[in-house]
C-alpha positions as CSV (number, residue, x, y, z in Angstrom):
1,X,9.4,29.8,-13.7
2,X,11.4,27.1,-11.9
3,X,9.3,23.7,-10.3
4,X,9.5,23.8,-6.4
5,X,9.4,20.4,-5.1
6,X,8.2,19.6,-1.5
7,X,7.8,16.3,0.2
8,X,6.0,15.3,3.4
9,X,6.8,12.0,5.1
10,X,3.9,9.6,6.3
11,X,3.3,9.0,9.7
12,X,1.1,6.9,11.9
13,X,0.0,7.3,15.3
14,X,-1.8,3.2,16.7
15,X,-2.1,4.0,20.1
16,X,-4.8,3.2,21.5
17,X,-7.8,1.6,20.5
18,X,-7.6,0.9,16.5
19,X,-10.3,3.1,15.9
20,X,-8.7,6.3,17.0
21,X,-5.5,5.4,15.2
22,X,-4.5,8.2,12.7
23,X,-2.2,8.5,9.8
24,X,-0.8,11.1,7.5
25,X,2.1,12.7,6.0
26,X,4.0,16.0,7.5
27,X,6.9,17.5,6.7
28,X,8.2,21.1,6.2
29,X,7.3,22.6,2.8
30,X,9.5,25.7,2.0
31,X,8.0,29.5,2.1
32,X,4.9,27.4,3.3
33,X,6.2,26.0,6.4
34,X,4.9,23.3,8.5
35,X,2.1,21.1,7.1
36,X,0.4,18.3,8.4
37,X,-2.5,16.0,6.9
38,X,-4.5,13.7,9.1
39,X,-6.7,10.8,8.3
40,X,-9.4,10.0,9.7
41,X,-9.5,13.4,12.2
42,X,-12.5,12.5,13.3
43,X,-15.1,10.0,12.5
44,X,-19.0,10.6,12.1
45,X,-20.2,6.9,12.0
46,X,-19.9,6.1,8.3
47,X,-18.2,9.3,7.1
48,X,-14.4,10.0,8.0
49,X,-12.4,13.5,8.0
50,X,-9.2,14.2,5.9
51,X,-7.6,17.3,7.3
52,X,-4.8,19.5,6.8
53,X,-3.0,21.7,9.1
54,X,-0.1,24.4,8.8
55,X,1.7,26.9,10.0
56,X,0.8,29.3,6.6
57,X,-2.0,26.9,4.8
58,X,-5.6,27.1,5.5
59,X,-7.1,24.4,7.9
60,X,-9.2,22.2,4.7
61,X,-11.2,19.2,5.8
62,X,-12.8,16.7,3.8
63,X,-15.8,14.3,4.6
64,X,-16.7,11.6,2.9
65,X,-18.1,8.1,3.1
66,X,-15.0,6.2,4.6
67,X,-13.6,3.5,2.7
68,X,-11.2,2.4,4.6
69,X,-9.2,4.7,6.7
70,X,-9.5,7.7,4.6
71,X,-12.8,9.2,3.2
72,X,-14.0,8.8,0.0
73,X,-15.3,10.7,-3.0
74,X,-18.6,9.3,-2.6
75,X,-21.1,12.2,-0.8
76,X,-17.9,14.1,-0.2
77,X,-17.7,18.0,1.0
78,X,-15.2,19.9,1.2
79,X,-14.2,23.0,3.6
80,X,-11.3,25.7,3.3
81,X,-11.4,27.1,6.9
82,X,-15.6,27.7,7.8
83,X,-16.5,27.9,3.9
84,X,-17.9,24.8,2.5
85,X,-16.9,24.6,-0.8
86,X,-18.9,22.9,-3.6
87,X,-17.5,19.7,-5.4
88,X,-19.0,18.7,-8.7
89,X,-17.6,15.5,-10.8
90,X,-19.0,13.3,-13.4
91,X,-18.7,10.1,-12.6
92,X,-19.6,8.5,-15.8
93,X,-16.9,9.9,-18.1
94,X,-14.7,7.6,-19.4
95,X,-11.9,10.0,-19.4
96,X,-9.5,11.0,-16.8
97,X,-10.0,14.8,-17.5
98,X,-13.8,14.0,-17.6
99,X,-13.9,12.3,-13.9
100,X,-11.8,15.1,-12.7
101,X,-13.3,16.9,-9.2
102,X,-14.1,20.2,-10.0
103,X,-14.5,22.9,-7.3
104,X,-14.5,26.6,-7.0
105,X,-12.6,28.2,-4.0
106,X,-12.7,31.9,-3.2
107,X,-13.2,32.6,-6.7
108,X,-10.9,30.4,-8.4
109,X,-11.6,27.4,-10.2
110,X,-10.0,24.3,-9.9
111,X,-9.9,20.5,-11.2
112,X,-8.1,17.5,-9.0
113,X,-7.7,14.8,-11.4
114,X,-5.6,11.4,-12.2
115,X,-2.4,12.1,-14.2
116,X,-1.5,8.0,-14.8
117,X,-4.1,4.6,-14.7
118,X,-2.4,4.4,-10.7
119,X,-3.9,5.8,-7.9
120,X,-0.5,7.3,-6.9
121,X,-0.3,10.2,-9.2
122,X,-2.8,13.1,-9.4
123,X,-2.7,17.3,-10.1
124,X,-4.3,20.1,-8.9
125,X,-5.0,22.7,-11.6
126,X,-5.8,25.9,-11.9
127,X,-5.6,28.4,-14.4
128,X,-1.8,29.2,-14.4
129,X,-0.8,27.0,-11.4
130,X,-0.5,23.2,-11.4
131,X,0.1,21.0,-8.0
132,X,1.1,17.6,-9.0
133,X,1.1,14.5,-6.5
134,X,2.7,11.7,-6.2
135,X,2.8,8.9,-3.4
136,X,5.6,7.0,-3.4
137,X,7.9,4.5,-1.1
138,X,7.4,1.4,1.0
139,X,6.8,1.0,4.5
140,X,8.7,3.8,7.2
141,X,10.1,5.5,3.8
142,X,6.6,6.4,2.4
143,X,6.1,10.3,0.6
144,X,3.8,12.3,-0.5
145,X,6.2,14.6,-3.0
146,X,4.5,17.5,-4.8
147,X,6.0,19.4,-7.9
148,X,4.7,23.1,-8.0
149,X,4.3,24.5,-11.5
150,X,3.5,28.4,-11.4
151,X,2.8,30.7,-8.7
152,X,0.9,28.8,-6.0
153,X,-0.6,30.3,-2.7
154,X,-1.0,28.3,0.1
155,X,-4.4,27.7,-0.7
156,X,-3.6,25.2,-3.4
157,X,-1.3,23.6,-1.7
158,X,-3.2,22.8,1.2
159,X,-6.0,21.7,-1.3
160,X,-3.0,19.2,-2.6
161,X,-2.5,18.4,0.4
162,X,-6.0,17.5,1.8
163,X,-6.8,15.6,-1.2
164,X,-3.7,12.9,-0.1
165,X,-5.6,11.7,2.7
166,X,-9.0,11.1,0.4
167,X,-9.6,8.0,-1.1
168,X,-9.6,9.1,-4.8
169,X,-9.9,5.8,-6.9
170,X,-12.4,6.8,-8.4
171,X,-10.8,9.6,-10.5
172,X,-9.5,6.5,-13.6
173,X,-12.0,4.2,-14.8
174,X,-10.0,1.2,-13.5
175,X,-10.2,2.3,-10.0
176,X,-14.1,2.8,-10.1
177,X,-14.4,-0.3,-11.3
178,X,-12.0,-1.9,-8.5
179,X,-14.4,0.4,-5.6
180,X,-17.6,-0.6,-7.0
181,X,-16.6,-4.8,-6.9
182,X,-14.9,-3.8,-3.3
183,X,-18.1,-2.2,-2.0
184,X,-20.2,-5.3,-4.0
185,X,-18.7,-7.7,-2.2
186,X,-18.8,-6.0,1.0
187,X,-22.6,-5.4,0.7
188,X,-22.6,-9.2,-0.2
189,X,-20.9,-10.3,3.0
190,X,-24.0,-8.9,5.1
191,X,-26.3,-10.9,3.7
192,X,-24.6,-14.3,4.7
């Protein structure tokens, strides 16, 4: 079976006050149609929304603990339409395929892990499909391009999708390392 490769261009919406401005990529993704991924949707104090829209994907949201604009891993929860969906990840691995975010949606289950030491470059597997993302470009010209190995529903690929507007560092070793000094010295600057 043949790759299908889709990109989605980023976008940014700064009117306003900064704290409603939005970013994101869209674009038109073949059989799949419009997509759209939003971050922050909404904010809940300390927590921020990732969310994907289409016009054939499920609506997926994820919360987490922003860092940032975009939510992070940290206390994250995921939903595919009304469903919450578990998310289960060991932290303390000191492999990539180790960290990997592990979650079962409507039966199937899935890992989102790092595919390189950069943040840019990350898969969505499941058994017989693979969604692989990379985030590429400078400036206006940023992408989100994603490679689709096997026959993928438009489940997964609005799973890939969602996943590009979560702060996902801490899937390599090197970026857990990077967010725990960034969040040290953050916690350090209250205390001055």
């Amino acid at each position: 079976m043949q790759p299908h490769t889709y990109s989605l261009d980023r976008w940014e919406d700064r009117s306003g006050h900064r704290l409603t401005w939005k970013f994101g990529y869209r674009g038109a993704a073949g059989e799949f149609g419009w997509i759209e991924v939003t971050y922050p949707a909404r904010r809940h104090g300390d927590r921020h929304v990732a969310e994907v829209r289409g016009d054939t994907v499920p609506t997926v949201s994820f919360d987490g603990w922003a860092y940032g604009r975009k939510p992070s891993l940290f206390s994250g929860r995921l939903s595919v339409g009304r469903d919450g969906i578990r998310l289960q990840r060991n932290r303390w691995a000191q492999t990539r395929a180790g960290r990997a975010l592990r979650m079962r949606v409507a039966g199937r289950e899935y890992r989102y892990l790092a595919t390189s030491a950069r943040h840019r470059d990350r898969a969505l597997v499941r058994h017989g499909v693979e969604i692989r993302t990379r985030r590429h470009g400078k400036g206006s010209r940023r992408k989100a391009t994603f490679t689709v190995l096997g026959p993928a529903d438009a489940t997964d690929l609005s799973l890939a999708a969602v996943m590009c507007g979560v702060n996902t560092r801490n899937l390599t070793r090197g970026g857990a390392v990077r967010a725990f000094l960034s969040r040290s010295l953050g916690w350090l600057e209250i205390f001055q």
